[in-house]
C-alpha positions in Angstrom: 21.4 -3.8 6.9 18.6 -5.4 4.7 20.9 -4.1 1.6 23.7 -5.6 2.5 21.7 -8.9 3.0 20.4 -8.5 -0.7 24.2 -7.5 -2.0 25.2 -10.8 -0.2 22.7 -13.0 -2.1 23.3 -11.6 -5.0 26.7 -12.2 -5.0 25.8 -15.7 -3.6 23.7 -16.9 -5.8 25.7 -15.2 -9.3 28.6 -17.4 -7.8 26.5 -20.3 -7.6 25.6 -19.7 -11.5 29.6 -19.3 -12.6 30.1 -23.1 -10.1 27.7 -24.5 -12.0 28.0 -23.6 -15.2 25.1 -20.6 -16.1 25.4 -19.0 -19.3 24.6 -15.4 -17.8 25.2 -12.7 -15.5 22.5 -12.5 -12.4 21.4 -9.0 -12.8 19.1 -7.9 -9.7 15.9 -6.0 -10.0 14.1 -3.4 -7.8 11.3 -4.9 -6.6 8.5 -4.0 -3.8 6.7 -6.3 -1.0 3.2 -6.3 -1.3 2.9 -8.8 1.6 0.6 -6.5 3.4 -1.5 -5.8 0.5 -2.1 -9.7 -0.2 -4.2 -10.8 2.9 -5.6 -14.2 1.3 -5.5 -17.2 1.5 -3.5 -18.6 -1.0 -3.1 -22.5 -2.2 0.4 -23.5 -1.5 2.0 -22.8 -4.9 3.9 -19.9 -7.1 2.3 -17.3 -8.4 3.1 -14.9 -11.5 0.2 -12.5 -12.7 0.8 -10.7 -15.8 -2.9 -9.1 -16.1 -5.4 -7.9 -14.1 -7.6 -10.9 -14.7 -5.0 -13.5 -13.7 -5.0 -11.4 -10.5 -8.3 -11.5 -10.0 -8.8 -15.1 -10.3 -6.6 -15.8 -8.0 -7.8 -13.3 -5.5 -11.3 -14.6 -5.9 -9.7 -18.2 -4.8 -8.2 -17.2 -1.6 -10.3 -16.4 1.3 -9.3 -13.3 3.7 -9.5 -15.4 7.0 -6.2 -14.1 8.8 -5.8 -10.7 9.5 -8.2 -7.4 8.0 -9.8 -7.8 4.8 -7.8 -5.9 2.2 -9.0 -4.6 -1.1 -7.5 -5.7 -4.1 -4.7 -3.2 -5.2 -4.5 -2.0 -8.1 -1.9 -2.9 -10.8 -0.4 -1.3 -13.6 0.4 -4.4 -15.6 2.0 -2.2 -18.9 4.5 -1.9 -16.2 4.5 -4.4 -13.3 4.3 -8.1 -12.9 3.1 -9.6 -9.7 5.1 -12.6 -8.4 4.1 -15.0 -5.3 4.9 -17.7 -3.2 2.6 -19.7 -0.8 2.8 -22.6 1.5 -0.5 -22.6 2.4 -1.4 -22.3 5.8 0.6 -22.6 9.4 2.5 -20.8 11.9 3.1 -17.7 11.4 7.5 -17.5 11.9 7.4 -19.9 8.4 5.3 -17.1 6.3 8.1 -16.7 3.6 9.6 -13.7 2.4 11.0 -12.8 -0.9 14.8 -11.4 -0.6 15.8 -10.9 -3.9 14.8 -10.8 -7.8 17.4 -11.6 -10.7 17.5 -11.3 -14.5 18.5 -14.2 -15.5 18.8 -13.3 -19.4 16.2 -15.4 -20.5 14.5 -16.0 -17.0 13.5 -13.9 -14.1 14.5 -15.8 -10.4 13.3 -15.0 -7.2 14.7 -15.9 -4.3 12.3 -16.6 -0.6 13.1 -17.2 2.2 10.9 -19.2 5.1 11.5 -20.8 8.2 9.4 -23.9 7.1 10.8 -27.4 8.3 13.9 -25.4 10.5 12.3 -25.9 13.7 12.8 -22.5 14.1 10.0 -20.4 15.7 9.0 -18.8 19.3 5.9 -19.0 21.7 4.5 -15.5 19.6 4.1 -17.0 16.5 2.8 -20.6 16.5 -1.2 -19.4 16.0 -2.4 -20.5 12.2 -1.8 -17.7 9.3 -1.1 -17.5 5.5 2.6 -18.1 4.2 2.5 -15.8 1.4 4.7 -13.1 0.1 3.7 -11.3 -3.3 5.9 -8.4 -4.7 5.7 -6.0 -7.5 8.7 -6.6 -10.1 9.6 -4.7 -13.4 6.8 -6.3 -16.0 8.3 -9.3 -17.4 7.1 -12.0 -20.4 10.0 -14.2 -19.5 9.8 -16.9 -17.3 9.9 -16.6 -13.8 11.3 -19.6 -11.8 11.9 -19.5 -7.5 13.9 -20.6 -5.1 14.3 -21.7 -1.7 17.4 -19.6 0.3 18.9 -20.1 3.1 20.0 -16.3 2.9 17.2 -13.5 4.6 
């Protein structure tokens, strides 16, 4: 079910490039949560680490104060970027989620998803946590841009 969700967006969100005009072709990439792995903190803000030190700055920034105490994971950066999104702190049905990554040509995209100002939520999840979501992409120099879907 979750791939047809990501076949959807895709096709969503290449459509949206032809209707407005993009130069080229959405191309999706494999890429891996690491939600659980990233139990910080985070400042409300994106996130792309490209080395091991950029990783470990931020990680150094963002206290573990929901949740166990992870280690940091380890990274093959030759190979992997990191991307992230955070919101900061709140309830926990607005943690976003990241639903898709696109090649853009000269850009990578990635899409999240959150509840965040829907009013959606239930009685289980309105204790304080971190809105993060982190994933593992293909390693990248390009830019990396996000955006807000409506599409989970």
């Amino acid at each position: 079910m979750r791939s047809t969700h990501h076949l959807i967006a895709s096709i969503l969100f290449s459509l949206s490039l032809i209707s407005c005009g993009g130069g080229g072709e959405a191309v999706p990439l494999a890429f891996q949560s690491m939600q659980e792995q990233f139990s910080g903190t985070y400042a409300a803000g994106t996130y792309v680490f490209r080395t091991q030190a950029e990783m470990e700055a931020a990680w150094a920034a963002a206290p573990q104060q929901f949740g166990t105490p992870m280690e940091m994971p380890v990274i093959d950066f030759s190979r992997n970027t990191v991307v992230g999104i955070s919101l900061g702190t709140g309830t926990r049905c607005d943690t976003p989620r990241i639903v898709a990554v696109y090649e853009l040509g000269d850009a990578v995209q990635v899409s999240y998803f959150t509840n965040l100002g829907t009013g959606v939520t239930t009685l289980a999840c309105l204790h304080p946590w971190r809105l993060s979501d982190f994933a593992l992409i293909p390693a990248t120099r390009e830019p990396v841009v996000f955006e807000r879907t409506t599409q989970q």
